[in-house]
BAVO-75153 format. One record per residue (C-alpha): residue number from 1; residue in three letters; x, y, z. Coordinates in nm, 4 decimals, decimal comma. Layout:
BAVO-75153
[atom NUM ALA [X Y Z]];
...
END
This chain:
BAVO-75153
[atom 1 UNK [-2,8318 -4,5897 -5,5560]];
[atom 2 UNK [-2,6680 -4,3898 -5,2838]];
[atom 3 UNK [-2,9834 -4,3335 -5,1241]];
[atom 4 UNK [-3,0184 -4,7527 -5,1201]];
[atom 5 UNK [-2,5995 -4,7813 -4,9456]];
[atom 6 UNK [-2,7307 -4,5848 -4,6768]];
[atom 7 UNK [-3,0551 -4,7181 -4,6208]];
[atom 8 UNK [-2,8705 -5,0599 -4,5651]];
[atom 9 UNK [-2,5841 -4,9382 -4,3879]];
[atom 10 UNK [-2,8167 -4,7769 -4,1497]];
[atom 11 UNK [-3,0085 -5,0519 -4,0830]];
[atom 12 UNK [-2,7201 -5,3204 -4,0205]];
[atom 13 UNK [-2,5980 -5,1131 -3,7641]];
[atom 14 UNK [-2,8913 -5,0754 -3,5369]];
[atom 15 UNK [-2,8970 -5,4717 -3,6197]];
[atom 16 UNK [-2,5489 -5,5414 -3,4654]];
[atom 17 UNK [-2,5346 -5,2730 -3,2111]];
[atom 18 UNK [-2,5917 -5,3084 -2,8202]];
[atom 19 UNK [-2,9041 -5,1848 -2,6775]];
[atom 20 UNK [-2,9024 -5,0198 -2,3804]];
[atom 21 UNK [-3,1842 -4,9729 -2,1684]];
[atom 22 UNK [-3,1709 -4,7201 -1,8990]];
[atom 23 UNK [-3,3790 -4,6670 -1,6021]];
[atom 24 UNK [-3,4148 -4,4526 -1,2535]];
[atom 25 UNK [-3,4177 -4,5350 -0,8686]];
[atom 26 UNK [-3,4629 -4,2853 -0,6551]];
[atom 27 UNK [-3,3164 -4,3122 -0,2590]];
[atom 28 UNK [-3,4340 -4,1150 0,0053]];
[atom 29 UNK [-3,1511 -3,8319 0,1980]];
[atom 30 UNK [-3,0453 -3,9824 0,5115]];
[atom 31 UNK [-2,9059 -3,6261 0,6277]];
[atom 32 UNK [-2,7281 -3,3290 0,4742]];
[atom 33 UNK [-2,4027 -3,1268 0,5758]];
[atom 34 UNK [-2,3054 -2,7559 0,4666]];
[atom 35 UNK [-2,0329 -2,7278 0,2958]];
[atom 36 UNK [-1,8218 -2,3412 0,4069]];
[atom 37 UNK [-1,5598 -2,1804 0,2083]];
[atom 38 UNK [-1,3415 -1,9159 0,4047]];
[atom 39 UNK [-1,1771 -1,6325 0,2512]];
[atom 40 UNK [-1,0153 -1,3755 0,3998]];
[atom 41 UNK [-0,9973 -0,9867 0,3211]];
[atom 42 UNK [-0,7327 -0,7525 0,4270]];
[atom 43 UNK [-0,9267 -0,4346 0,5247]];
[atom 44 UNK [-0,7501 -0,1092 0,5327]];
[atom 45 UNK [-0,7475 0,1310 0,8467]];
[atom 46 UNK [-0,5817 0,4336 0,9638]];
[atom 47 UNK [-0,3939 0,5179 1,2520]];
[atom 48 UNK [-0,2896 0,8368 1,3523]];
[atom 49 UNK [-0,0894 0,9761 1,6004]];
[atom 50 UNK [0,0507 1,3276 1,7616]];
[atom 51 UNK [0,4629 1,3892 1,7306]];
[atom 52 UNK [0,6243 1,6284 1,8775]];
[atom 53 UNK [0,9789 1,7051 1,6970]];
[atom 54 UNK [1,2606 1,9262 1,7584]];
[atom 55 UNK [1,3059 2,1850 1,5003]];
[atom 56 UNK [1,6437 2,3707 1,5526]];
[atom 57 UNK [1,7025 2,6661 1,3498]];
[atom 58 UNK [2,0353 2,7889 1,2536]];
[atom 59 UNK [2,0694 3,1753 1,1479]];
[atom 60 UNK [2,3838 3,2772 0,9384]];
[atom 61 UNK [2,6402 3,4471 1,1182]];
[atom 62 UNK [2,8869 3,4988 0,8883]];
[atom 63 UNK [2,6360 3,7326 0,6765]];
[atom 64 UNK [2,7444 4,1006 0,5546]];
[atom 65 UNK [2,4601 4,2771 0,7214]];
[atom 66 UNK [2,3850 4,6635 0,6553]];
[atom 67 UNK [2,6108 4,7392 0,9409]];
[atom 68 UNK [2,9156 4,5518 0,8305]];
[atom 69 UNK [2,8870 4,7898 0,5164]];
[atom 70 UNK [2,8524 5,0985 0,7038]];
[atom 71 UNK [3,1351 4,9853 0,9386]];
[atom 72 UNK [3,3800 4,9174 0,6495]];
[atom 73 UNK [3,2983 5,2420 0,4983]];
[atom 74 UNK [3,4313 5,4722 0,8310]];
[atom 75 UNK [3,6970 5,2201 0,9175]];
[atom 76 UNK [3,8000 5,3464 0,5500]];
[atom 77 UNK [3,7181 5,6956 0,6220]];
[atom 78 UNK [3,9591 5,6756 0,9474]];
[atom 79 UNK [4,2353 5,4801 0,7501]];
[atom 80 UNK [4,2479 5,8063 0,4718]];
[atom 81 UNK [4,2542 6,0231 0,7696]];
[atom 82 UNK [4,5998 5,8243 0,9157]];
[atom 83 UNK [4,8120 5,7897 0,6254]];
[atom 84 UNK [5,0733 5,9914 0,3755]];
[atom 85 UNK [5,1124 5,8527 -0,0081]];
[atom 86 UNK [5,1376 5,4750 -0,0142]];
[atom 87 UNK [5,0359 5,4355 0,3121]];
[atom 88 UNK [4,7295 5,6291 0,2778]];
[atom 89 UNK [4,5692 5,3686 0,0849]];
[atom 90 UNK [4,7456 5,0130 0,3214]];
[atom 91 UNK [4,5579 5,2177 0,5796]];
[atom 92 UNK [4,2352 5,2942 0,4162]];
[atom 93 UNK [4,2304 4,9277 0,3053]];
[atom 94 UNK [4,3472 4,8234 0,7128]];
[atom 95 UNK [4,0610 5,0352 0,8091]];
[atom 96 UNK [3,7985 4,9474 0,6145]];
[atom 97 UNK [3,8619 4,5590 0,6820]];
[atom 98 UNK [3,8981 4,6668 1,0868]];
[atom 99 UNK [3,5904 4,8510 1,0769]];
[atom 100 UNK [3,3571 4,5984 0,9194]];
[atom 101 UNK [3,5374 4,3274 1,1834]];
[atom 102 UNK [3,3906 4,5456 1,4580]];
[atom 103 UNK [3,0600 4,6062 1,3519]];
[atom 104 UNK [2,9907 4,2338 1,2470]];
[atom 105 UNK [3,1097 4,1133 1,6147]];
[atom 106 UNK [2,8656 4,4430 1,7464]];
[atom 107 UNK [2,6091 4,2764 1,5478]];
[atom 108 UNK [2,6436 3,8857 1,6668]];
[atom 109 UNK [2,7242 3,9829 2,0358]];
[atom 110 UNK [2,3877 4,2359 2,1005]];
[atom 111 UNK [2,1480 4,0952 1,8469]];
[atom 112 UNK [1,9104 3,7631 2,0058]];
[atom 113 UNK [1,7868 3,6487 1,6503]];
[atom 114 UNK [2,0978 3,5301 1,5088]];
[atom 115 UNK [2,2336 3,1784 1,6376]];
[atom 116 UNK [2,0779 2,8440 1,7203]];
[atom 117 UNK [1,7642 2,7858 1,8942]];
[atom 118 UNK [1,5501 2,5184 1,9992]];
[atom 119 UNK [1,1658 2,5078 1,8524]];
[atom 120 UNK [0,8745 2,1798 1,9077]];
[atom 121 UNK [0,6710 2,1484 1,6839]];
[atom 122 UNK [0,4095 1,8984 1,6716]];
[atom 123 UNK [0,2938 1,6980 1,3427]];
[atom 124 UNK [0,0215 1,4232 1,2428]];
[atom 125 UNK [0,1845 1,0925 1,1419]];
[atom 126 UNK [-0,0782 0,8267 1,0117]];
[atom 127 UNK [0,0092 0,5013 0,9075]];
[atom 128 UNK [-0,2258 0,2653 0,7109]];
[atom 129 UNK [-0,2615 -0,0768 0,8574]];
[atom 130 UNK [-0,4754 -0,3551 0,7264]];
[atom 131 UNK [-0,6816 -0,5766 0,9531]];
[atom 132 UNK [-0,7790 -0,9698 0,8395]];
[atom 133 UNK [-1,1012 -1,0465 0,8694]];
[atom 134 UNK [-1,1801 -1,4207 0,8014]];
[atom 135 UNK [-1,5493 -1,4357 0,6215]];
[atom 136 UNK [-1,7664 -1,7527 0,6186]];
[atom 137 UNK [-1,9324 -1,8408 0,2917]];
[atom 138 UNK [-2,1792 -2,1657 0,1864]];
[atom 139 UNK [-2,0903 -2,3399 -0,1073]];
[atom 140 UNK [-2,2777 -2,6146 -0,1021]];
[atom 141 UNK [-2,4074 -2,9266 0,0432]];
[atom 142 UNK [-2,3285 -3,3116 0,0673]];
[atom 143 UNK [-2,6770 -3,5062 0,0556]];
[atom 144 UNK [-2,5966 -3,8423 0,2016]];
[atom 145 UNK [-2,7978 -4,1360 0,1493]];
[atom 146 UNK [-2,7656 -4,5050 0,1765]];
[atom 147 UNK [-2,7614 -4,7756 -0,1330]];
[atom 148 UNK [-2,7285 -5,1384 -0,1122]];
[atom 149 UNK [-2,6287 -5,0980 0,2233]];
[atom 150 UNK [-2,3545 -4,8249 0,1271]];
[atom 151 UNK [-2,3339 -4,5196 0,2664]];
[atom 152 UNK [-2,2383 -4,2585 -0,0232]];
[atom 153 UNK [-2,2901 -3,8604 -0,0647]];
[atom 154 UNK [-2,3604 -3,6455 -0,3478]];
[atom 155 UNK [-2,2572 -3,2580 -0,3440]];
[atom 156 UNK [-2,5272 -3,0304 -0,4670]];
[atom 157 UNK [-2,6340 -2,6406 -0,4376]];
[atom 158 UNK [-2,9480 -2,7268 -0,2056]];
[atom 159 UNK [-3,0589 -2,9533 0,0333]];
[atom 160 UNK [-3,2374 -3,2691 -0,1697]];
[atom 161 UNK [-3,4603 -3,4976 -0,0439]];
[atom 162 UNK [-3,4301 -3,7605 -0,2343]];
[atom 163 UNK [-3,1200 -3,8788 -0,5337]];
[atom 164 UNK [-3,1873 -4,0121 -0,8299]];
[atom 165 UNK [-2,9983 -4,3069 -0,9481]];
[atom 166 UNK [-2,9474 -4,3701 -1,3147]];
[atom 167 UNK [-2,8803 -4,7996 -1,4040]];
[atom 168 UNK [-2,7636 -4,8649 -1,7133]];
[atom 169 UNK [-2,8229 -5,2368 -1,8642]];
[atom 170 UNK [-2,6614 -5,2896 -2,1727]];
[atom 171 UNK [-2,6513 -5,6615 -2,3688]];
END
């Protein structure tokens, strides 16, 4: 019985419905223009360069050296030689600190290496930099062609020849 409902259902439908019959024209290209896409790419370069630079170097001169030492130890020496009791030690601490004084200003006076001096130096600085480069590409073309005496286009991957026009006549 089912089988029968759908038999008939079927069948009044493709009864009542539209037909449609469908057919092709084809036109012939009239002319065909590329179609370009530009992108653009940042490629990356290097550019280097010599510097010269200052490079000032500082020595300490406030440093107890060997010689500071040995000059504290016979200002000391002196200073037990001077004084009586009490005193003896004032002037073995008075010499000690008199006799390291002296040898430290012996030492920054005569010696070349200590103080400020002036060294260049030269050193590689490179920057990277990035250079635009615009780049061409095809995409695709527009076929135009000419229908009932209007000029239309259609886009495709190739070049065609001809276009193929679909009419539809329904009733």
């Amino acid at each position: 019985m089912i089988k029968i409902l759908t038999f008939i259902v079927l069948f009044s439908s493709l009864l009542f419905s539209k037909q449609i019959n469908k057919y092709y024209e084809y036109v012939q290209v009239t002319h065909s223009t590329p179609i370009y896409n530009y992108t653009y790419i940042n490629k990356p370069y290097k550019e280097c360069w010599e510097e010269r630079y200052n490079n000032t170097n500082y020595s300490d001169n406030n440093s107890i050296g060997l010689d500071t030492i040995i000059g504290f130890a016979t200002g000391a020496v002196i200073g037990n030689q001077v004084g009586k009791g009490n005193g003896r030690v004032a002037a073995k601490i008075v010499g000690g600190l008199l006799g390291g004084q002296i040898a430290n200003n012996i030492r920054n006076n005569n010696s070349s290496n200590y103080g400020s001096y002036d060294e260049y130096k030269t050193r590689t600085k490179c920057v990277t930099k990035y250079k635009r480069k615009k780049r061409k590409t095809l995409s695709a073309y527009k076929n135009y062609f000419t229908y009932n005496g209007i000029q239309n286009y259609k886009i495709s991957n190739e070049i065609q020849n001809t276009i193929r026009i679909k009419h539809a006549i329904s009733y």
